[in-house]
N, C-alpha and C positions, 0 to 999 in steps of 0.2 A: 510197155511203160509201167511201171512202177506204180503203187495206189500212191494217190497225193497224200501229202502232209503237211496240212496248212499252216501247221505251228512251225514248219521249218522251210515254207516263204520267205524271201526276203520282205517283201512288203507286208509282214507280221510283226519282223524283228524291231522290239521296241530301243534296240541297241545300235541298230542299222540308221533308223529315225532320229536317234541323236545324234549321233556320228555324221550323218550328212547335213543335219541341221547346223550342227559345230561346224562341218567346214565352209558351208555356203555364208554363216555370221561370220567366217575370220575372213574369206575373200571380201563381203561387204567392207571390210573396214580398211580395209588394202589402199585403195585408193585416198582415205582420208587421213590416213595416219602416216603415208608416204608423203603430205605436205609438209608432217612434222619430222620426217626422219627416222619415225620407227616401226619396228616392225610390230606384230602382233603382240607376242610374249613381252616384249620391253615396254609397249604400252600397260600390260597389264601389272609388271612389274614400277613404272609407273605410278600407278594408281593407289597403289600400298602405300610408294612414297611419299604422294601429296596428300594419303590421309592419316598419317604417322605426323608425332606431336617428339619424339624425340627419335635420335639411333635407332636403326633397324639391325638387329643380326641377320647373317644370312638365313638362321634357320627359323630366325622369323618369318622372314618374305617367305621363304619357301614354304612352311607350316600353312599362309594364307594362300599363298597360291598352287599345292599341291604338286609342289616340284624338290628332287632332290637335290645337294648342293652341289652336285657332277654337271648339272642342267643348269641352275642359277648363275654357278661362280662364271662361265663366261660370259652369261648375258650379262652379268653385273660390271666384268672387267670393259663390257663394250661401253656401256653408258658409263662409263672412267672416264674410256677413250676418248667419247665426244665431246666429254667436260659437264655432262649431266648428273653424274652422282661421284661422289667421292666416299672408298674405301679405306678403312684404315682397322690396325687393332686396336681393341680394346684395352685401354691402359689396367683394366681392371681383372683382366684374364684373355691373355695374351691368344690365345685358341682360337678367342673369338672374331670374327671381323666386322665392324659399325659400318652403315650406311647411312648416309644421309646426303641429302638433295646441293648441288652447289647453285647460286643464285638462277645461272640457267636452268637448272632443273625446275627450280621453284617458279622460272617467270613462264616456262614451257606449261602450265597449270593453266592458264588465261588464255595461251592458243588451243588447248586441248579441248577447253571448255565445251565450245560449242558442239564435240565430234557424235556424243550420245544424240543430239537433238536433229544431227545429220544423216546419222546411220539408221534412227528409230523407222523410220517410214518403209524398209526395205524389209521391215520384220511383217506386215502386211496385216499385224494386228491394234489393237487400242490398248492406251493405258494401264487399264483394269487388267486386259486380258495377259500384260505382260507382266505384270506384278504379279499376280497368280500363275504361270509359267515358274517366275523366277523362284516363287514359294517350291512350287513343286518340284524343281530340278533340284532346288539345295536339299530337301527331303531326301529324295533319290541319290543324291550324291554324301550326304549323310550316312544314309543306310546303306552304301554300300563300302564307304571308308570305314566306319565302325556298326560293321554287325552288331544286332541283339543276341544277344547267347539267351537260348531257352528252348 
């Protein structure tokens, strides 16, 4: 056998750690976003919507949620579909596509409410400990979208 190399453990990898954390938070939420009809991603897409104060382009949702518009444009045409967000151009530069929430989308905000305060307990930590989590992953997901050059 080979000498170990604990840096190249799985149970080392700090990528491996997220990665399975990511998936076990998006199966937690399966079951409670299934009452509403959507799936993970349209939730989070979602969440742009109901904190957006006017039109959304697509390359804005995508910019916030770190997806390209190959990925977006059909999760955006599904919530068309269901009658949750309504697409249209831009009268003002026709390239672009506006989103914005249609009544159901807007009243879909009030069922959604409670899902954070049903999903929180399954993370098996306290308040504190998740707000400082959530600091540290945007860091990390910072410094890895825009390197520091030097």
């Amino acid at each position: 056998m080979a000498d170990r190399l604990p840096q190249l453990e799985l149970a080392n990898q700090l990528c491996f750690a997220l990665y399975s954390a990511s998936r076990a938070s998006i199966r937690g939420y399966g079951p409670l976003l299934a009452e509403l009809g959507l799936t993970y991603p349209q939730y989070l897409t979602m969440l742009v919507l109901w904190e957006a104060t006017e039109p959304l382009t697509v390359g804005d949702i995508g910019a916030r949620l770190h997806l390209d518009s190959g990925t977006l444009t059909p999760l955006l045409k599904r919530l068309e579909d269901v009658g949750l967000a309504d697409r249209a151009r831009d009268p003002e530069d026709e390239r672009r596509v506006l989103i914005t929430l249609t009544e159901t989308g807007q009243a879909m905000r009030a069922k959604a409410a409670g899902i954070p305060e049903r999903v929180f307990p399954l993370y098996g930590i306290d308040v504190a400990s998740a707000q400082r989590l959530i600091r540290d992953l945007t860091e990390i997901t910072n410094s890895l979208t825009h390197p520091r050059q030097g």
